[in-house]
C-alpha positions as CSV (number, residue, x, y, z in Angstrom):
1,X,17.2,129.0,133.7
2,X,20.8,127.9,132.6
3,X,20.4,129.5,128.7
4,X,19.4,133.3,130.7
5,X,23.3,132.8,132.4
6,X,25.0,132.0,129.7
7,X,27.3,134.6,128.0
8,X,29.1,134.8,124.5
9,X,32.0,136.4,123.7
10,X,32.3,137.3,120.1
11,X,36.0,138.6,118.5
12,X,35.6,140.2,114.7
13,X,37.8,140.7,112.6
14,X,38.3,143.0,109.2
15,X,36.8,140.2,106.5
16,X,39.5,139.9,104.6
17,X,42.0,139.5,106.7
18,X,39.7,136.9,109.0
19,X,39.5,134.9,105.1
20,X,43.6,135.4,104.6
21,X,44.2,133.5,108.2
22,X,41.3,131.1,107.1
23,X,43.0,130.5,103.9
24,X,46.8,130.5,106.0
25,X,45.1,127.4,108.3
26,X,44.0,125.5,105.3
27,X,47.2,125.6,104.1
28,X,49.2,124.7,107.3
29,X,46.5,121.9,107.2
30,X,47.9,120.6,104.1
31,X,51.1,121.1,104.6
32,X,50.9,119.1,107.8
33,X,49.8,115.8,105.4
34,X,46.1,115.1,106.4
35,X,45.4,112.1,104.8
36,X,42.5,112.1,103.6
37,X,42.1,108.4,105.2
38,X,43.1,110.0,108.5
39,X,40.1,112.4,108.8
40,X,38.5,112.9,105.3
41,X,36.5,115.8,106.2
42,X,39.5,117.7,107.7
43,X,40.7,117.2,104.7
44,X,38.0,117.8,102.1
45,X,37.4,121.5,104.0
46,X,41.6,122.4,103.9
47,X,41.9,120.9,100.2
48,X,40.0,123.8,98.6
49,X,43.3,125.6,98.8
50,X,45.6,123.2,96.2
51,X,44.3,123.2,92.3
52,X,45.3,119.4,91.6
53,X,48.7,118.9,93.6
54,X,49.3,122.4,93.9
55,X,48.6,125.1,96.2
56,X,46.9,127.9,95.2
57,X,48.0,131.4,96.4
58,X,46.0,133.8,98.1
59,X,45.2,135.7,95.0
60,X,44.5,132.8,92.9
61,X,42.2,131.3,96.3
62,X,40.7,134.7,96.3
63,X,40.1,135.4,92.6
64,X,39.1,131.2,91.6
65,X,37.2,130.2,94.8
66,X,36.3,132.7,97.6
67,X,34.8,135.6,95.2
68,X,32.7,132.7,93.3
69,X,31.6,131.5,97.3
70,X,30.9,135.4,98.4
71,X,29.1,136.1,95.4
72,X,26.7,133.1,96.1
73,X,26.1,134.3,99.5
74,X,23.7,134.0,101.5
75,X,23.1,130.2,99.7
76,X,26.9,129.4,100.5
77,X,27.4,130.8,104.2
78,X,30.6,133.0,104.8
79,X,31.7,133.4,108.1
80,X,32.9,136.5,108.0
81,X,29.3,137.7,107.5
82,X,29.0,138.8,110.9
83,X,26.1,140.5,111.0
84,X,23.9,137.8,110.2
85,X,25.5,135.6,112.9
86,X,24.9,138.4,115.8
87,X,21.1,139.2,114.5
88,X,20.3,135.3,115.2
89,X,21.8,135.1,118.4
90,X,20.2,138.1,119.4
91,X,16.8,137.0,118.5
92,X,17.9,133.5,121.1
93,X,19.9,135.6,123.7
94,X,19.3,139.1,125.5
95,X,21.8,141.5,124.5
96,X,23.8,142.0,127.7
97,X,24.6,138.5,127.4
98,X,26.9,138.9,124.2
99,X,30.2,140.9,124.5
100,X,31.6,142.0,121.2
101,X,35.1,142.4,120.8
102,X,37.3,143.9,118.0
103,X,40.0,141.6,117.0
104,X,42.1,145.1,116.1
105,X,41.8,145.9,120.4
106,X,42.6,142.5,120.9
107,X,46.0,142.7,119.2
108,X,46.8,147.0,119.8
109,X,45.5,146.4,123.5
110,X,45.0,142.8,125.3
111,X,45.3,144.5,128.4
112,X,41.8,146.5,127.6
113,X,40.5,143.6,126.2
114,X,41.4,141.2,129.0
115,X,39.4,144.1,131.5
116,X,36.6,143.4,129.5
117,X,36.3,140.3,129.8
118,X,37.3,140.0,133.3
119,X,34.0,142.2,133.8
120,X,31.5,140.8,131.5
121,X,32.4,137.3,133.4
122,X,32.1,139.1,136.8
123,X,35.8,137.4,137.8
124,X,39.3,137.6,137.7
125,X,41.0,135.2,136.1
126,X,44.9,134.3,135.9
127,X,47.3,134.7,133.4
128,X,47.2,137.6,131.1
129,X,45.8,138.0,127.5
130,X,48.3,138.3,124.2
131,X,48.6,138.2,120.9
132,X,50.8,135.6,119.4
133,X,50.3,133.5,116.1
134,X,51.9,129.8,116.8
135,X,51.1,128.8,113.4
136,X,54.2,129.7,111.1
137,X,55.4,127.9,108.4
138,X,57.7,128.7,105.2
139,X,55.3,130.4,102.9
140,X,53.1,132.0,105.0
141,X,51.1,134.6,103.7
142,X,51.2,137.7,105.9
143,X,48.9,139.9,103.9
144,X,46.7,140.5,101.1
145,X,47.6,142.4,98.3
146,X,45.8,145.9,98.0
147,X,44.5,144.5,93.9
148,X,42.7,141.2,96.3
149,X,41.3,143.5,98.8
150,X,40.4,145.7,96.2
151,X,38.5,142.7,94.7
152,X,37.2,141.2,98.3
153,X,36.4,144.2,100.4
154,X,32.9,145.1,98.1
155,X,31.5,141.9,99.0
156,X,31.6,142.7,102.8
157,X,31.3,146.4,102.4
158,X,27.2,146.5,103.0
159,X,27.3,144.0,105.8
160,X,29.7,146.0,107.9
161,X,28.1,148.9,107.2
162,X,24.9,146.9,108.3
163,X,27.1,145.6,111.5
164,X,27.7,149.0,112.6
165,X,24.0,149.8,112.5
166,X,23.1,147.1,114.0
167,X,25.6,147.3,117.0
168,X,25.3,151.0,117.6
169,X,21.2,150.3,117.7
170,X,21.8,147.6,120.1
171,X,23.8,147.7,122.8
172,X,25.7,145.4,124.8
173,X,26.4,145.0,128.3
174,X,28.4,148.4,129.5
175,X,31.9,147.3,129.3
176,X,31.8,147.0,125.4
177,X,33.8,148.9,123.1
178,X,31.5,152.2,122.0
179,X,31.1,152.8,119.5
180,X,32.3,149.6,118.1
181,X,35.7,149.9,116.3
182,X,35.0,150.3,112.9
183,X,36.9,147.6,111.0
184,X,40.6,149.4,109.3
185,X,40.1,150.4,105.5
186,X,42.8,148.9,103.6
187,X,42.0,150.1,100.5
């Protein structure tokens, strides 16, 4: 059966910085002029950035809108709730079939990362993996201040504690990263 073949590759993140780059793509979004007549759902989803004409920074996105979203969770669904996301997919999918990887190996070691994946697919592939971030634009926020993760990084604390558990309990096909890399503590 074609679902028993298939395979997932997951990449995580450290929350807050997967939110920043969310909030950074919003902004290039904007920036970039969707009209809301050109694609009004684009546009609804990258607006929640700007208060009236004007662009909200991180902290202010952080502070007005995401906490407000994060503390309504699980009714408003955060992404960077992993945990939830890998239970549900391993209730559909056996557990070899889903390779984890750490966003952090991704960027301090493609070449490990590529390996990976190279043997979790059972193939070589061409071309080689990197890290590179296209997406720059005048503005661009690079990181979070330590007083926003301080506000942010409670909301996701339990969860990745919960991933960790959940992953060490469970795991994946032999190539993974063991034990997974525990996201870095920023504050």
């Amino acid at each position: 059966d074609a679902l028993s073949r298939l395979k997932i590759i997951v990449s995580l993140r450290e929350p807050v910085s997967r939110e920043l780059s969310l909030y950074n793509h919003h902004v290039e979004c904007v920036l970039a002029g969707e009209e809301k007549s050109n694609n009004a759902q684009n546009w609804r989803w990258c607006n929640d950035v700007m208060r009236r004409d004007e662009r909200l920074s991180f902290e202010e996105y952080a502070n007005s809108r995401l906490k407000k979203w994060l503390s309504e969770y699980p009714k408003r669904i955060s992404l960077s709730i992993y945990v939830d996301y890998l239970k549900e997919w391993m209730s559909l999918f056996h557990r070899d079939q889903i390779l984890v990887l750490s966003y952090d190996e991704i960027t301090e070691d493609p070449s490990m990362v590529q390996w990976r994946i190279r043997q979790f697919l059972g193939g070589e592939f061409p071309g080689e993996l990197s890290h590179s971030n296209h997406r720059d634009y005048e503005g661009k926020v690079e990181r979070a201040s330590l007083e926003t993760r301080l506000t942010l990084e409670p909301f996701f604390y339990e969860k990745n504690l919960e991933l960790y558990r959940l992953l060490d309990k469970n795991p994946g096909p032999w190539m993974e990263q063991r034990p997974f890399h525990r996201f870095k503590d920023f504050g």
